[in-house]
C-alpha positions as CSV (number, residue, x, y, z in Angstrom):
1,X,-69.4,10.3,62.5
2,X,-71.4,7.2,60.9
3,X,-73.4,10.2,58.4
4,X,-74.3,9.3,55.0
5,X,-71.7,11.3,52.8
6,X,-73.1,15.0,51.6
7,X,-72.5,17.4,49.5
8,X,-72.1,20.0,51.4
9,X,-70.1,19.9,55.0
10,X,-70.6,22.1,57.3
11,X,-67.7,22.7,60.1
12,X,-69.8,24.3,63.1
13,X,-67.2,25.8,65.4
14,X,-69.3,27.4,67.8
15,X,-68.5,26.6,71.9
16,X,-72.1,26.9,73.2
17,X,-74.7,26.4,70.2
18,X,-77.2,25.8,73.4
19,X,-76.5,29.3,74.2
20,X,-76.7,30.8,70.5
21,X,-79.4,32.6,69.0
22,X,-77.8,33.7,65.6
23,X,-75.9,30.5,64.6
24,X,-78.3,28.1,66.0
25,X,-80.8,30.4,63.3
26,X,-78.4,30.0,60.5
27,X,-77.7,26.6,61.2
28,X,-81.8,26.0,61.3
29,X,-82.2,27.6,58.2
30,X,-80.0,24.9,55.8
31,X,-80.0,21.6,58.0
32,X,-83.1,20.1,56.7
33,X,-82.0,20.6,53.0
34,X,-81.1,16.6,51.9
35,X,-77.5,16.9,50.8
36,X,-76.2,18.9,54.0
37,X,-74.3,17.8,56.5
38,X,-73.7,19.5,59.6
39,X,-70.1,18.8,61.9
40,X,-70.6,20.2,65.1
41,X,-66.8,20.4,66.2
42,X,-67.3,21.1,70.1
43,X,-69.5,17.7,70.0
44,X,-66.6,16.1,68.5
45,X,-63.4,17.1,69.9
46,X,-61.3,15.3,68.2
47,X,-60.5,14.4,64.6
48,X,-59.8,11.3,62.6
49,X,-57.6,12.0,59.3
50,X,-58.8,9.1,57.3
51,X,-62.6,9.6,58.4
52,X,-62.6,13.4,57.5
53,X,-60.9,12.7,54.2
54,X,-63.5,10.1,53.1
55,X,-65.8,12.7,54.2
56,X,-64.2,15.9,52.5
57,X,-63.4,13.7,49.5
58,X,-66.9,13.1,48.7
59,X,-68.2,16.9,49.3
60,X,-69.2,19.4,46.7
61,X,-68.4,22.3,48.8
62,X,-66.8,23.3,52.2
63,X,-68.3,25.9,54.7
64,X,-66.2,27.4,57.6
65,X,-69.4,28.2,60.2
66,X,-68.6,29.8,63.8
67,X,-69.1,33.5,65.9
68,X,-66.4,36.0,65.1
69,X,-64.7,36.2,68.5
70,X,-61.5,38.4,68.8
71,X,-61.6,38.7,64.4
72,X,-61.2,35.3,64.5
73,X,-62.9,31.3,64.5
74,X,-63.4,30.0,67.7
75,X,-60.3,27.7,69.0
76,X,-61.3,24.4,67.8
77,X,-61.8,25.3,63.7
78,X,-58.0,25.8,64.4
79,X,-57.1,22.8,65.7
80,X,-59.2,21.2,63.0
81,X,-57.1,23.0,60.5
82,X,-54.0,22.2,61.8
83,X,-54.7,18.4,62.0
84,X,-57.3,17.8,59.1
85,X,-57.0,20.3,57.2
86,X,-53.0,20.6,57.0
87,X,-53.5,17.2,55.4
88,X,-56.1,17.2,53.0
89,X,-54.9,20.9,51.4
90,X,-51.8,18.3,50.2
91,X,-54.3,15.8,48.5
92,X,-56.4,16.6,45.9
93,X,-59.4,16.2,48.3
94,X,-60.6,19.8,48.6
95,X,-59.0,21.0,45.1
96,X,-61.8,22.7,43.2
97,X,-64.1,22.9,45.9
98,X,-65.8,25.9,47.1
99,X,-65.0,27.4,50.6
100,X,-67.4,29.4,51.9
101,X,-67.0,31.2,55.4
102,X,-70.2,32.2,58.0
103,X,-70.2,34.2,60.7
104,X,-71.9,36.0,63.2
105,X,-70.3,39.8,64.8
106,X,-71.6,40.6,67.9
107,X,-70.6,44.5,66.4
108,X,-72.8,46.2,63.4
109,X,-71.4,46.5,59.9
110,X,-69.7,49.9,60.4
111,X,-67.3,48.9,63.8
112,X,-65.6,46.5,60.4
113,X,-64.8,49.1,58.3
114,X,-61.8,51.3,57.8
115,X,-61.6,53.9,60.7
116,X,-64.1,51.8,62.5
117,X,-64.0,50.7,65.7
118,X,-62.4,47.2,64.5
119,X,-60.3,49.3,61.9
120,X,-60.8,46.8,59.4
121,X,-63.3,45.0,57.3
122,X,-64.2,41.4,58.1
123,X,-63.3,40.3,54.7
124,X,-59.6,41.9,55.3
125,X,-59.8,39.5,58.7
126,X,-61.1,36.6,56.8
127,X,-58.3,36.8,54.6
128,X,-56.0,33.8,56.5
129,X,-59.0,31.4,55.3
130,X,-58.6,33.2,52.1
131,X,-55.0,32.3,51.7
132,X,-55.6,28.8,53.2
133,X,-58.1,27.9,50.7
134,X,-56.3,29.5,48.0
135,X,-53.3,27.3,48.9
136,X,-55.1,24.3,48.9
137,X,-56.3,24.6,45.4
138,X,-59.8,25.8,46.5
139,X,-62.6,28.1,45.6
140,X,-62.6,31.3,47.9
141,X,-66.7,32.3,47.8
142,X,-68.0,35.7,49.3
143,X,-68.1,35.1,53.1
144,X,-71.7,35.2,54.6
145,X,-71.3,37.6,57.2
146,X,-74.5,38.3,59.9
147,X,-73.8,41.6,61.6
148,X,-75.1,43.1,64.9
149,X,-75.8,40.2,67.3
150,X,-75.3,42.3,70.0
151,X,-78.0,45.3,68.9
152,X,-81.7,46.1,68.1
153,X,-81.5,44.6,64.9
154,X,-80.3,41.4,65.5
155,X,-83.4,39.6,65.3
156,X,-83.5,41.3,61.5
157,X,-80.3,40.7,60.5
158,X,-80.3,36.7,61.8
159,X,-83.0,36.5,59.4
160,X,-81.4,38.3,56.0
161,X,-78.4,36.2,57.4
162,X,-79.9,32.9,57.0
163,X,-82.2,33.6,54.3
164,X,-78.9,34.1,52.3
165,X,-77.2,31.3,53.7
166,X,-79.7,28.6,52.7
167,X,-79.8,30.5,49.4
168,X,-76.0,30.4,49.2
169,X,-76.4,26.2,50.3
170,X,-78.9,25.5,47.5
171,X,-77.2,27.0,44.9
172,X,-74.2,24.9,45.9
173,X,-75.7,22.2,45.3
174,X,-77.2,22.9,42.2
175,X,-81.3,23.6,43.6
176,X,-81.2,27.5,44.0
177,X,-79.9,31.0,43.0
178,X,-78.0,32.5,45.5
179,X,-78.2,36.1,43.7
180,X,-75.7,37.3,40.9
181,X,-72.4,36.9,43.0
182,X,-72.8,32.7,42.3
């Protein structure tokens, strides 16, 4: 992970980015901005305490990146919690900081809503990384959520969906307006 230090991280949990059309669009739309650095999890594997809290130390702001699969993060944004993250939430390494969550349904916007097929809202799903981040000292943002992978508007709502994500990066670091919810 020899990456010059950013301020934003980027935890990509996705298990076949060759494969993805939405997050390999969201991820295209922010990884060219200077101060952005992009951790593709399933290309590491494995996680070094002391090198993600150098790394985590010297961020601005935290983003949780994967597909919604089973209302959930892929597997390994787990185990990345559970041996990174467990750590750091005890130091003041992520106190302060924003987390921001985005994800990719293969389902539209109305399968996450009360009496939906899902029968509840993303946001109630999200609410374990909520919690976590609230524990931890850190600032929960509005998740980024891209609905409808899997429909005829997919190639519409990729865009909107990174459109507002690098508009959500930028104003994290201080060189955009991501709207009046920043």
């Amino acid at each position: 992970m020899d990456r010059d230090l950013k301020k934003v991280v980027i935890l990509l949990a996705h298990p076949n980015m060759k494969e993805s059309q939405a997050n390999k669009a969201l991820v295209d739309a922010v990884k060219d901005i200077e101060e952005v650095a992009v951790y593709n999890l399933y290309e590491l594997q494995t996680f070094n305490v002391d090198e993600w809290s150098k790394i985590i130390s010297h961020a601005a702001a935290i983003i949780y990146q994967f597909p919604f699969y089973w209302m959930s993060a892929p597997s390994l944004l787990k185990k990345w919690q559970d041996e990174v993250f467990t750590y750091l939430a005890k130091t003041p390494a992520v106190a302060g900081k924003p987390l921001v969550v985005v994800t990719t349904t293969g389902s539209e916007f109305n399968a996450y809503r009360s009496g939906g097929r899902n029968r509840f809202t993303v946001d109630e799903l999200l609410r374990p990384y909520q919690v976590g981040a609230i524990h931890a000292g850190m600032v929960w943002k509005t998740p980024i959520i891209a609905y409808g992978m899997g429909t005829n508007d997919a190639a519409k709502n990729i865009a909107e969906g990174a459109n507002l994500y690098r508009q959500t990066v930028e104003a994290l670091i201080g060189t955009g307006n991501a709207g009046n919810s920043w």
